[in-house]
Each structure stands twice: as C-alpha cells, then as structure tokens.
N, C-alpha and C positions, 0 to 999 in steps of 0.2 A: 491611506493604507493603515490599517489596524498593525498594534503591535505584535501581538501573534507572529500575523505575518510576514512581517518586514525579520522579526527572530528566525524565521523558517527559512527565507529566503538565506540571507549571511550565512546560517546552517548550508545550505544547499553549494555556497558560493566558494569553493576548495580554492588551497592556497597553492600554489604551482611551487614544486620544490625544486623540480630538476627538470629534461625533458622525462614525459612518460612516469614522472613522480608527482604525487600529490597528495595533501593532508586537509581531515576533512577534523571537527570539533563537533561537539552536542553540547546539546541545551542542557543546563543544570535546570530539572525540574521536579528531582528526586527520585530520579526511576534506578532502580539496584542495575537496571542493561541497556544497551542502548537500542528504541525504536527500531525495529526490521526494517521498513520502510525509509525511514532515514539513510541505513547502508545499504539498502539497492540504488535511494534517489542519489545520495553521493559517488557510486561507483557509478553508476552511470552518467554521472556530470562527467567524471574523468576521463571515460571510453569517449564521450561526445567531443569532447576539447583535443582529439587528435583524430578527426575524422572531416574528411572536408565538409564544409558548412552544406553543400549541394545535395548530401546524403545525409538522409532522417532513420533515426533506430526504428527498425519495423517487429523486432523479437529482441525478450533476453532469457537468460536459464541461469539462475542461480540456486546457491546453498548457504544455509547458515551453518558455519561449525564449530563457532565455539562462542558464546555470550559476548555480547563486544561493552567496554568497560566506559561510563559514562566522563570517567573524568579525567580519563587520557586521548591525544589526538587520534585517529583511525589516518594511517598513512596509506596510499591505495597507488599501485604498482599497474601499468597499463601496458600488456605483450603485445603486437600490433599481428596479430595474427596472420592477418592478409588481406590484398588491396586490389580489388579486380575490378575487370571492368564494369560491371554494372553491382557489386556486394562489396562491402568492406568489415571484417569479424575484427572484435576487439576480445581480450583477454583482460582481466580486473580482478586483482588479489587485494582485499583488505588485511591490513596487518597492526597487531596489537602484541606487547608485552614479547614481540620477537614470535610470534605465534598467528597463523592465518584463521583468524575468524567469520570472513565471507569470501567468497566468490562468485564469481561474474562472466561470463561469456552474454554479447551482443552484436547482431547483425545489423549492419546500415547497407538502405538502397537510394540511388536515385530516382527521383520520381520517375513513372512510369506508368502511361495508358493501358488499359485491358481491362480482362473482362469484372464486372461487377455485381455481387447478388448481398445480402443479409438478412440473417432474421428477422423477426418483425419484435419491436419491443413491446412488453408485457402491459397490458392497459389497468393500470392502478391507479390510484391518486396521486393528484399532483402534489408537490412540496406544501403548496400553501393550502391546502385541505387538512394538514396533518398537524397533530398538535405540537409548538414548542413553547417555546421562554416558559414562562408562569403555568401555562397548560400543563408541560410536558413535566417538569418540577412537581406539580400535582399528581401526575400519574404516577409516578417514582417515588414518591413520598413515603411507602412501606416497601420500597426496595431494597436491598445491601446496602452499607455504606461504604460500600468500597466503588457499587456501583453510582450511584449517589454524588461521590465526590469526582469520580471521573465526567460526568456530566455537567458538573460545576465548574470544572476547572476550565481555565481560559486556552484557545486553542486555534491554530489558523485551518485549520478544515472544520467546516460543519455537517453535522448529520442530522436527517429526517428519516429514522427507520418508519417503515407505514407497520410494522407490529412489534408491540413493545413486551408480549407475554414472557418471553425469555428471561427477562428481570424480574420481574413479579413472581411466577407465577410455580415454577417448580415443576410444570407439567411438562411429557415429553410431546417435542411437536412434529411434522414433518420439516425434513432437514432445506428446507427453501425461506431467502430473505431475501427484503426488495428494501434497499435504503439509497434513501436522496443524499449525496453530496456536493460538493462545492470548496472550493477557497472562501474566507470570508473576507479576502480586501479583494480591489482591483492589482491583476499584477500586469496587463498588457497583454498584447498578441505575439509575443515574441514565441516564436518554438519551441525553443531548446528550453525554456526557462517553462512552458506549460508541460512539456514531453516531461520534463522531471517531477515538476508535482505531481501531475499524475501517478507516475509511479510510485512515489513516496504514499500518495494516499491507499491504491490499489493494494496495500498491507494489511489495511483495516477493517474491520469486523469477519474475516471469511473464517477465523478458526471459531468464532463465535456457530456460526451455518454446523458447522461438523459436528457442535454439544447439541444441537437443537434436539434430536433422536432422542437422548438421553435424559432431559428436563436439566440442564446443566449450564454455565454458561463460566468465561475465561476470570468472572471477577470471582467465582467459588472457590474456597479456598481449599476442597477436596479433590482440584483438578490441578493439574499439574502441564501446563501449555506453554509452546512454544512453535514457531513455525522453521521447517525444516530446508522445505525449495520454494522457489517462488520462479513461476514465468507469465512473460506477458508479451500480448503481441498487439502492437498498434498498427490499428485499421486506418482509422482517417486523423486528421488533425484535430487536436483538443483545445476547449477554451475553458481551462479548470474553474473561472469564477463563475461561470453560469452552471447551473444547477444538472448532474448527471444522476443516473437511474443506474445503482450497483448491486445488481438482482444476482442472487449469488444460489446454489445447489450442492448439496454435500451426499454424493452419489453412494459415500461407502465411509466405513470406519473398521478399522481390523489391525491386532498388533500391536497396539499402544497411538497408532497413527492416525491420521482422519484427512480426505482428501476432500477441496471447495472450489469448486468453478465459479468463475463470475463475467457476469457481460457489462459494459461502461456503456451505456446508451447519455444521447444527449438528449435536452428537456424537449427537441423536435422530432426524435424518434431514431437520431442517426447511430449507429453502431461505432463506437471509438475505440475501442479497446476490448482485448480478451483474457482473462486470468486463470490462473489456474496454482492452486498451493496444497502442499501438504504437512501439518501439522503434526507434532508431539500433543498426544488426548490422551492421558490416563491417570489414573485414581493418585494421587500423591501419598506416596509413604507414608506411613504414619513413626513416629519418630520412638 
C-alpha cells in the first residue's frame, strides 16, 4: 500500500471519544480548508460505527457551512435518529472552533431482493488508452501552475480524465466530463472501509463540470469556488481500487451557484453510485 494511501486511510479512521462522539484530523498538506470530501468520508465513518453491521448506507444529504480548519481536530456528534425495521437514519454535526461546519443526514438499509433496472454506461475509452505519467505532464506543460502542481502532487486517488481542454485551453465547452478513478493501493474488500472512500472521492472534479460553460476551471484565480451540498446514493457495492467511470453533467448555473450530477459506473459497466452537488461559481472580488 502506497503511502498516500495508508495517510487517507488513518484520516478516515476517527477516534471514538464518547458514545455517539467522535474526532476526525487532516492531513497537513497546505490547503487554507479542509477537503469536502474528507468531512462527508469522516462523518459518515461516524453514522456507520453506530449502525448495525447488517445495514449498508444506501443515501446521504449533506451541507457544507462553514470552511473547516486544517489544523484543528473536526469533532462529529452522531443523533440516532431512528431504528426500524427494515431503515436506520443517522444525524452527523461536524463541529470546529465551537461552531458547526458540516452536516450529515444518512439512511441505512438491510439488504434486500427486488426489482432491478440501470443505465447503461457511456462508451469512452478506457483508462489505459488515455494519456498519464510523462504523457499526461506533457499535455499540461503550458497549463497554470497551480493546475500543474496539483497534478504533481502525491495522492491516494488517481484520475484519468478522457478531456483535458479545460486546463489548456480557455474555451467554453459543454458542461459534461468522463473521468476514470480509482484508489491507488490495494485496501481489501472490506465495505465499510470502500463505502467511505468512495464517498470521499465522489467530491472531486464535479465543480470543475459546472465552469466548463464558461471556459473556466476551480484552479483560476478569477473564480471563486466551493461546494455547498453534497448527496449520494449507493447502488451496489464498490471496490474503489479498480478503476470507476465518473461521468458527471452540469445541467444549469444561476445565482452565483452551479449544480453537477454524476454516475460511478465500474470498469464492467455496473452502475455504483449516484451524485449530485451544488457549488459556490462566481467571479471573485476584486480586492
């Protein structure tokens, strides 16, 4: 296991303070906030640790509301909403500086037979047709350097977006993206421990989809981005190290906001997951 990953994981892995208490920490990697994705996979590690093993999160609805602070712990508060017979609702309050900066509602169900239909996934290339390492460093090569160094930097999820114009290129495009990810170690088949990377990744690139319109992208420093809600509903069971298809749609932008759909397919076509987020997109003050 890469180190990245094995850092992600300890991130992911909350300290139990009390019952229904628990504190989560971030990576010192210089970011001014802490990863969105980070505090949904943390809160939802904490709704999962008091829900019986038997029942898997099938939805969550969250909000980000207030910047969470890299260099203090994120304590996260679990309300047990309700425990039925076949649903179990958890409640999740992140809390910083005495001030709630995310929240969390999620539904768990026991498994359960019936009926079954999905989309069909988008027929693109696959991962290993698309360019990285040395390739993809060459495409990038008259990009930002802001976007430049995010690409360089060491990381336990990898990306294969199949169009890279957004970087480059300054044009407006239609607002649809297809990008390949994955974990980059082995972490097992454990559930609980894929159910949460997944969601931690499911953060990534969809406020990007919303600038597409625009010729604009999250690493411009005339944009002023952040993401607002986040929800996600898992379909089938995931196995984050093999390669998923995170084909994403930015249906509308209005108000300062910008809303991005996205489907998790697996590299065999199976439908895993559905997203859906809405974004902070608009021009940054000028000072």
């Amino acid at each position: 296991m890469t180190e990245p990953v094995e850092q992600l994981l300890a991130v992911l892995d909350l300290e139990k303070l009390e019952e229904d208490l628990f504190r989560g920490t971030s990576p010192d990697v210089g970011w001014q906030r802490v990863f969105g994705g980070q505090v949904i996979a943390q809160a939802l590690s904490a709704a999962i640790r008091t829900v019986p093993q038997e029942r898997t999160c099938h939805s969550l609805h969250s909000y980000f509301l207030r910047p969470g602070d890299p260099k203090v712990p994120i304590v996260y508060t679990v309300d047990r909403i309700r425990d039925g017979g076949s649903f179990t609702t958890r409640r999740v309050v992140a809390m910083q500086h005495g001030e709630a900066i995310f929240s969390l509602s999620a539904s768990f169900q026991r498994y359960e037979e019936g009926f079954e239909h999905q989309i069909t996934m988008p027929d693109i290339p696959k991962p290993d047709e698309l360019p990285h390492g040395e390739a993809l460093e060459e495409i990038l090569k008259n990009a930002p350097s802001a976007v430049q160094r995010y690409w360089k930097r060491p990381r336990a999820i990898e990306f294969r977006p199949v169009v890279l114009d957004h970087y480059i290129s300054g044009r407006k495009l239609d607002p649809y993206q297809h990008v390949w990810v994955r974990c980059r170690g082995e972490i097992g088949d454990d559930p609980v421990t894929n159910t949460v990377v997944l969601a931690y990744l499911s953060d990534m690139t969809l406020l990007d989809t919303a600038l597409f319109a625009h010729g604009l992208s999250v690493f411009d420093e005339r944009v002023q981005a952040a993401s607002l809600d986040h929800a996600m509903w898992f379909h089938r069971p995931a196995r984050v190290c093999d390669w998923m298809l995170y084909t994403q749609d930015s249906p509308s932008s209005s108000g300062g906001r910008g809303l991005t759909r996205g489907s998790l397919y697996g590299l065999d076509g199976t439908l895993i997951a559905s997203v859906a987020q809405e974004g902070l997109i608009r021009p940054r003050r000028q000072e």
